[in-house]
C-alpha positions as CSV (number, residue, x, y, z in Angstrom):
1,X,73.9,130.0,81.3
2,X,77.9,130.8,82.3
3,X,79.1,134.0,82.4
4,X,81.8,134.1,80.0
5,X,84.9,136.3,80.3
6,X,84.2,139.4,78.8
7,X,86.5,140.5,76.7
8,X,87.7,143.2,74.1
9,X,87.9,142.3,70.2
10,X,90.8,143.9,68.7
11,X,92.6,141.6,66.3
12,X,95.5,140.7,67.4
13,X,97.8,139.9,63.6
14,X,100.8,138.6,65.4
15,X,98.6,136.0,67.3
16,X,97.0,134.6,63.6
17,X,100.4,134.2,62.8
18,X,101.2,131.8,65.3
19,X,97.9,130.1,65.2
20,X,99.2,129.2,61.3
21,X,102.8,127.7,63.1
22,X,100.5,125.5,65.5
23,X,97.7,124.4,62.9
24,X,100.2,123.5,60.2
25,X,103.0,121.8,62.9
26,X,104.3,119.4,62.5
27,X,105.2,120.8,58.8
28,X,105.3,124.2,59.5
29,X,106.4,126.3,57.1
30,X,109.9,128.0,59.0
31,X,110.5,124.7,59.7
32,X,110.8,123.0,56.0
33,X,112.1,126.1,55.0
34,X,114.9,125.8,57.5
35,X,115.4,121.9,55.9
36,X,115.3,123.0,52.3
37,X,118.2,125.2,53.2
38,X,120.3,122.3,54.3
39,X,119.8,122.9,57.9
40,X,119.1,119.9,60.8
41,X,116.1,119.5,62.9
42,X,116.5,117.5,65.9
43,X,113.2,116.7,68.2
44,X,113.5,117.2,72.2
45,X,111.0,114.9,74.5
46,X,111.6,116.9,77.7
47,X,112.4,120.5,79.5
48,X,115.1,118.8,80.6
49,X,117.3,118.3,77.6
50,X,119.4,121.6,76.9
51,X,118.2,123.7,73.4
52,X,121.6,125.6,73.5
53,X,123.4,122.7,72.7
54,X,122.1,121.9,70.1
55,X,121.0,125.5,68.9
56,X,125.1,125.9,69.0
57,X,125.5,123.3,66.4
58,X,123.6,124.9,64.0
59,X,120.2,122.4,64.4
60,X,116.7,123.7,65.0
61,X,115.0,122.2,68.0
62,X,112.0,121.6,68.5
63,X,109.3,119.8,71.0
64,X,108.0,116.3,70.0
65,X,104.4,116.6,70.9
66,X,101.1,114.6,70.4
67,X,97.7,115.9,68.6
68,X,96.6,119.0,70.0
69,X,93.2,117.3,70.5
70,X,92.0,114.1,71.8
71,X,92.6,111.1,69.7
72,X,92.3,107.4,69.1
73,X,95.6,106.0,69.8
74,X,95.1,102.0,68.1
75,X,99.0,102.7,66.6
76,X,100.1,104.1,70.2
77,X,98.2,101.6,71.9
78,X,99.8,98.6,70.1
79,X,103.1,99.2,71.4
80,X,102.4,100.8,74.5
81,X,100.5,99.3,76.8
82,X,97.3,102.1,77.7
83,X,98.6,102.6,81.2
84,X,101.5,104.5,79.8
85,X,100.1,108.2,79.4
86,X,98.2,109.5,77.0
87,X,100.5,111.8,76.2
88,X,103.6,109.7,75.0
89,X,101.1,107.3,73.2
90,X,100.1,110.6,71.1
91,X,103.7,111.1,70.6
92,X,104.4,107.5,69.4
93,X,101.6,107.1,67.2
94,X,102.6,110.5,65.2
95,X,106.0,109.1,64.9
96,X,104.9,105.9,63.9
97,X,102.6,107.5,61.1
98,X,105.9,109.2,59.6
99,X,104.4,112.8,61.1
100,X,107.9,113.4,62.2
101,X,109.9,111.9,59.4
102,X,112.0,114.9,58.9
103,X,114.3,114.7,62.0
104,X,117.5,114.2,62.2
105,X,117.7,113.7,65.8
106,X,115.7,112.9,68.6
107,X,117.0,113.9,72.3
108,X,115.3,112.4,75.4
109,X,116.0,112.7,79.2
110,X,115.4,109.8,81.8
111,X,112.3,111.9,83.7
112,X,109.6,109.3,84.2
113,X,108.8,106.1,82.5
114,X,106.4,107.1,79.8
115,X,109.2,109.4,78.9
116,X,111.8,106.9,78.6
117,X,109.4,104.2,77.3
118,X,108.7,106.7,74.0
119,X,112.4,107.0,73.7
120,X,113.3,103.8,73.4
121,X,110.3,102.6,70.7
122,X,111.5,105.9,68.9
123,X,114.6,104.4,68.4
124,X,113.9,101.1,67.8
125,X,110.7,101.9,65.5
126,X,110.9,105.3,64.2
127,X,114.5,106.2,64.3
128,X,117.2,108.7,63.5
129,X,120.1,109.4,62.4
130,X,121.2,111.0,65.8
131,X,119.5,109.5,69.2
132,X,120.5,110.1,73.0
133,X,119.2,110.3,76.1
134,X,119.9,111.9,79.0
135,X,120.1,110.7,82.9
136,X,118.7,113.3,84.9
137,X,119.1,113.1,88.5
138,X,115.7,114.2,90.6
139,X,117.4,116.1,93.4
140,X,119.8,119.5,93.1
141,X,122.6,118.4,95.7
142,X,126.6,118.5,94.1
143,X,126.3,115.2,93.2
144,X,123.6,115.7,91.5
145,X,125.1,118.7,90.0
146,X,127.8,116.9,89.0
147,X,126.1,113.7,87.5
148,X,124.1,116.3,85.2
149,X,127.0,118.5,84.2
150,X,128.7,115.1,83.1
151,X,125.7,113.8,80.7
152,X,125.6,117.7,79.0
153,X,129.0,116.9,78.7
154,X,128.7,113.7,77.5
155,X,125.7,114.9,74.8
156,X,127.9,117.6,73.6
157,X,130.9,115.0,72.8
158,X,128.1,112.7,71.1
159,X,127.0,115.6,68.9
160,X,129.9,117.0,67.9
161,X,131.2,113.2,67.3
162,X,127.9,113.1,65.3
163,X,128.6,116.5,63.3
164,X,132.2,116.0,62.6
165,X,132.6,119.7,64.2
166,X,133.4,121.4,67.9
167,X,130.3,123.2,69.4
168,X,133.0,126.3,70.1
169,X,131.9,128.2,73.6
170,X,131.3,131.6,71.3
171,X,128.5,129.7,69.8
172,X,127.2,128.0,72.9
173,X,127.4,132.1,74.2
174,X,125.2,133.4,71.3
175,X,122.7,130.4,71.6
176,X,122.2,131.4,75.7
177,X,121.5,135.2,74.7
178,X,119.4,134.3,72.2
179,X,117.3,131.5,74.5
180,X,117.4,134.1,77.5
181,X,115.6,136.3,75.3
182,X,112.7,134.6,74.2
183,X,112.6,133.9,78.2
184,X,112.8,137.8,79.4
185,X,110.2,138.1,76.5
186,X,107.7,135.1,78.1
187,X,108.3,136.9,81.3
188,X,106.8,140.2,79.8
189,X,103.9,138.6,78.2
190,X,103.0,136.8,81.6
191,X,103.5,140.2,83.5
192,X,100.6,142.0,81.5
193,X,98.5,138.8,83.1
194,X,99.0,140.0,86.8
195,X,96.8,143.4,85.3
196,X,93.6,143.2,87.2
197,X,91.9,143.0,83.6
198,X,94.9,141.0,81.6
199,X,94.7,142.3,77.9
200,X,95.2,138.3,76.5
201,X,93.7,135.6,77.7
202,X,95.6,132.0,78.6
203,X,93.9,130.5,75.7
204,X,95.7,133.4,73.5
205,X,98.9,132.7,75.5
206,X,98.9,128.7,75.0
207,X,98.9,129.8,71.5
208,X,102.1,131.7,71.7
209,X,103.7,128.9,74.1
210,X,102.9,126.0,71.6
211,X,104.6,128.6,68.9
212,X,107.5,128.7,71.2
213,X,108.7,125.5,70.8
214,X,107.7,125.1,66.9
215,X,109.5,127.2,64.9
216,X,113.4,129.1,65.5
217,X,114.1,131.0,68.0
218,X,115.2,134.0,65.8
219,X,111.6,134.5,64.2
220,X,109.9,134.0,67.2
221,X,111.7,136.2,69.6
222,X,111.0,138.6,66.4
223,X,107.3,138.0,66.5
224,X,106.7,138.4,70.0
225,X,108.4,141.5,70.4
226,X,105.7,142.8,67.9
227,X,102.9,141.3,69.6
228,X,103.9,142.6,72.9
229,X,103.8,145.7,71.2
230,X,100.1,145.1,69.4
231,X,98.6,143.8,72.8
232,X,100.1,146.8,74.8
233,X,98.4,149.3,72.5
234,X,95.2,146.7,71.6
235,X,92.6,148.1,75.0
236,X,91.9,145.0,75.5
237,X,90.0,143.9,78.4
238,X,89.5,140.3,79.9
239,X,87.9,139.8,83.1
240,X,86.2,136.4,84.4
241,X,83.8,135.4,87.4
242,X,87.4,134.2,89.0
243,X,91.4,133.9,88.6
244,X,92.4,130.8,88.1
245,X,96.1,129.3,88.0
246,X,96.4,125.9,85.8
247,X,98.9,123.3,86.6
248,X,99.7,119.6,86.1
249,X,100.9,117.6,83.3
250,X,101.9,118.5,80.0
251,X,99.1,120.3,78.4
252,X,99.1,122.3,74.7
253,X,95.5,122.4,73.8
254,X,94.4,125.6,73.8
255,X,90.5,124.6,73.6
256,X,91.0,123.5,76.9
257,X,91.8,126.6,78.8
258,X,89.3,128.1,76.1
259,X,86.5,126.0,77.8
260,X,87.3,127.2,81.0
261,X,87.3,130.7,80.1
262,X,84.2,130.6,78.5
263,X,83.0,129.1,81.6
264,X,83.8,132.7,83.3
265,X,87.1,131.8,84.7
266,X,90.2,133.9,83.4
267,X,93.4,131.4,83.5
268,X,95.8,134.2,84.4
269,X,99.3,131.7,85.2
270,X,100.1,128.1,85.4
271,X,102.3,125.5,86.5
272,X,103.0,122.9,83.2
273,X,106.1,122.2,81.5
274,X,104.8,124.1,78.1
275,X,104.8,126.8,79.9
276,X,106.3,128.2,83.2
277,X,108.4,125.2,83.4
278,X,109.9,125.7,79.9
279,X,110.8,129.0,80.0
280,X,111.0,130.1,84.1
281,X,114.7,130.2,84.7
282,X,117.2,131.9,82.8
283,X,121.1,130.4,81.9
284,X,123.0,132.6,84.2
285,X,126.9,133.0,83.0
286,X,128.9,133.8,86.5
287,X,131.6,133.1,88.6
288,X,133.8,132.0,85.7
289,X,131.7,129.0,85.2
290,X,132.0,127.6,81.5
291,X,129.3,128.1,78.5
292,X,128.5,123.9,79.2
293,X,128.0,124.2,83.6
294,X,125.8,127.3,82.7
295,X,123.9,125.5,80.9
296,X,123.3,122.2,83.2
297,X,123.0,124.5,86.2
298,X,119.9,126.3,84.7
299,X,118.1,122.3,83.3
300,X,118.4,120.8,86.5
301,X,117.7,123.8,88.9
302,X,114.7,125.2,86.6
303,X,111.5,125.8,87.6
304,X,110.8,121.8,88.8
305,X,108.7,118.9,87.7
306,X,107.4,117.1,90.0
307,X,109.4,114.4,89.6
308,X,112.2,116.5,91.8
309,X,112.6,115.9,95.1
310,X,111.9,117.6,97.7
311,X,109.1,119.1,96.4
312,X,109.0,121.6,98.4
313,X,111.1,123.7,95.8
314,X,108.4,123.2,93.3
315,X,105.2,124.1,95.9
316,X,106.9,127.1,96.8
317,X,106.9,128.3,93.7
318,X,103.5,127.3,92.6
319,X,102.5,129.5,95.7
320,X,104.2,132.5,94.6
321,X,103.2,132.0,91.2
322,X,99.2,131.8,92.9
323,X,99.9,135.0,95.2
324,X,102.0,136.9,92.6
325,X,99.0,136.7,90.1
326,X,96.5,137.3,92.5
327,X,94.4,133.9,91.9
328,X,91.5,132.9,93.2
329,X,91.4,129.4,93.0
330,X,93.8,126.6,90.9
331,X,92.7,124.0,88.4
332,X,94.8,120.7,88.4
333,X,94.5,118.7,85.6
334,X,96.2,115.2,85.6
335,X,97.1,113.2,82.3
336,X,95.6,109.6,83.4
337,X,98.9,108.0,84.7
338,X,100.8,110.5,85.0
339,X,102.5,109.0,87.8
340,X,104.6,111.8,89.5
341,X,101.6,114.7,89.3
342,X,99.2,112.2,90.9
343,X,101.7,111.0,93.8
344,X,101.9,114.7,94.6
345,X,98.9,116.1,94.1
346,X,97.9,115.5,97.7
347,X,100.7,117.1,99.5
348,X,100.7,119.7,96.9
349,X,96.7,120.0,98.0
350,X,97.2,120.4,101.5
351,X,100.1,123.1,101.1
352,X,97.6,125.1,99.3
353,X,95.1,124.8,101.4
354,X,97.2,126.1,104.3
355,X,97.2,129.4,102.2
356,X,93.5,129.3,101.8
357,X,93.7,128.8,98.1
358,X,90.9,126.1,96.6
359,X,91.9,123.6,93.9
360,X,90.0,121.7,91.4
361,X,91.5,118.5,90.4
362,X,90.4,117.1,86.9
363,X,92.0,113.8,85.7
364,X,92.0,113.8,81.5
365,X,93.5,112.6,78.5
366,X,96.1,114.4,76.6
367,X,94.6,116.8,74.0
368,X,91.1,116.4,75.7
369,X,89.1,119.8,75.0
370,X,86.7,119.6,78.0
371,X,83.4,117.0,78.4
372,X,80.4,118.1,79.5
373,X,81.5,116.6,82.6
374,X,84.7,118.7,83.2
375,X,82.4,121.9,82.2
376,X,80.0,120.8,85.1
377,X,82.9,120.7,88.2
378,X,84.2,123.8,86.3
379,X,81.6,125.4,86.5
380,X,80.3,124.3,90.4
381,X,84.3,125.1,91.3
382,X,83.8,128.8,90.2
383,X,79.9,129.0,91.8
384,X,82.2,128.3,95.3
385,X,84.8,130.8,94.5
386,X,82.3,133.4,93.9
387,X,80.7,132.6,97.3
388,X,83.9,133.0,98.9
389,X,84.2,136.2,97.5
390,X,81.0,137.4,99.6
């Protein structure tokens, strides 16, 4: 039998609270509230397309996601073909079902081709009354720079054209406090993870993560202050047969990391865009640079996907991340097709392996809890990190 992590049991009431946002999303309850009041909700397909735009304008944002847990995709399969991921055929057939008939906008970026495939059938088959997408460039030289500062531009003329109103720089201001404090307050959470026993698990965290992205800013930055405060004074006490660092594709099933855990491995950081990649780098207003280059400065040089090149940016960090936390081993797991995480996995392999840190690479489908085959490699992956500890 497993040793599971063992773990204190103090309730944590902020953490119930967003369990409810992420078991009743799509219709959350903030969020209709926020349309009965007049307000618009716009939907965001990437990291890469900038929440303080819109946030200026007076919409909610939020993250277009698929089901939590694994699925049968016939309406996602029948207008993508099944070598597109998982994950945008989840998206697709949510959409397509009317589970997201209450936006008014949908915002995309040019990041891979699943990405850009959703977008378009969104537009054509779904729609909106607002649609764009962004080009994002996949290296961080000026050009680049400059090609990315131009389409923020460019979005911010096509949503005030949209709105009949000037996103003004005083509100565009107030939106990047507001963002960068939900970010300082991620930060916070994740620090009380490097303890040697971290008083929330990454299961507990995913929750808060998926709640990030569900529900406005103001009521969550609200919330997590008080759970900061409940898991600071809770005592409790995780500790696993291993540390264990999870990255890869887009992942925001909970259950999943729960499996692990259970398994006796304690998930203390990752690497995945609902996660570190959404809310790593801050908007940094210097040097007299505008509300608007702040803001494309921070999306393009953010923590990276792996779509960026060189990559070398994005294994550095993935190292830190693995030394800062103290990990003993990392988990990969790879959304089937997920073109640019597979292309790099084995270059992202070898770097780790120079620092003597083991990985397990699983290949899954979006919102997959864990088979009984996944527990087995989990499971033999954390019997050889325990030997190495001898």
């Amino acid at each position: 039998m497993a040793d599971t992590v063992q773990q204190s049991n103090v309730k944590l009431n902020t953490l119930e609270r967003f369990r409810e946002i992420n078991r009743t999303f799509p219709k959350t309850k903030q969020l209709l509230d926020y349309k009965n009041v007049g307000g618009k909700v716009f939907g965001w397909l990437c990291t890469y397309a900038p929440e303080e735009i819109m946030h200026a304008a007076g919409i909610l944002p939020i993250r277009i996601v698929g089901y939590s847990q694994e699925t049968e995709l016939d309406d996602g399969n029948a207008y993508l073909y099944v070598n597109n991921c998982s994950f945008s055929r989840s998206c697709f057939q949510m959409g397509i079902r009317g589970e997201y008939d209450f936006l008014d906008g949908v915002v995309g970026g040019s990041t891979c081709d699943g990405a850009r495939r959703l977008f378009d059938l969104w537009r054509s088959y779904i729609g909106t009354p607002f649609h764009h997408v962004l080009t994002v460039p996949r290296k961080y030289n000026k050009r680049a720079h400059d090609l990315y500062l131009h389409e923020v531009g460019q979005f911010k003329e096509h949503l005030e054209e949209h709105l009949g109103y000037k996103i003004t720089d005083e509100a565009l201001n107030k939106s990047i406090e507001l963002y960068n404090e939900s970010r300082q307050l991620l930060r916070e959470l994740y620090d009380l993870r490097k303890l040697d026993n971290p008083p929330i698990t990454g299961a507990e965290t995913m929750e808060v993560l998926n709640a990030s992205f569900r529900m406005p800013k103001e009521i969550f930055n609200e919330w997590l202050k008080e759970l900061l405060a409940e898991v600071k004074a809770s005592g409790n006490s995780n500790s696993g047969r291993a540390r264990l660092m999870l990255i890869g594709s887009v992942l925001t099933n909970p259950e999943f990391i729960r499996l692990i855990e259970e398994q006796g491995g304690l998930v203390v950081t990752d690497e995945l865009c609902t996660s570190t990649r959404y809310w790593g780098d801050s908007v940094v207003l210097d040097g007299g640079k505008s509300p608007v280059e702040a803001i494309a400065r921070r999306y393009l040089n953010n923590f990276p996907c792996a779509r960026m090149f060189p990559s070398d940016e994005r294994f550095n960090r993935i190292i830190d991340y693995a030394l800062g936390f103290n990990v003993d081993g990392v988990i990969s797991q790879i959304v089937r097709y997920c073109v640019p995480y597979c292309h790099d996995l084995p270059l992202l392999t070898e770097r780790l392996k120079e620092k003597g840190i083991p990985i397990l690479a699983l290949d899954v489908e979006f919102g997959t809890s864990g088979s009984g085959q996944i527990q087995t490699r989990v499971q033999a992956f954390l019997e050889m990190l325990e030997a190495r500890k001898k």
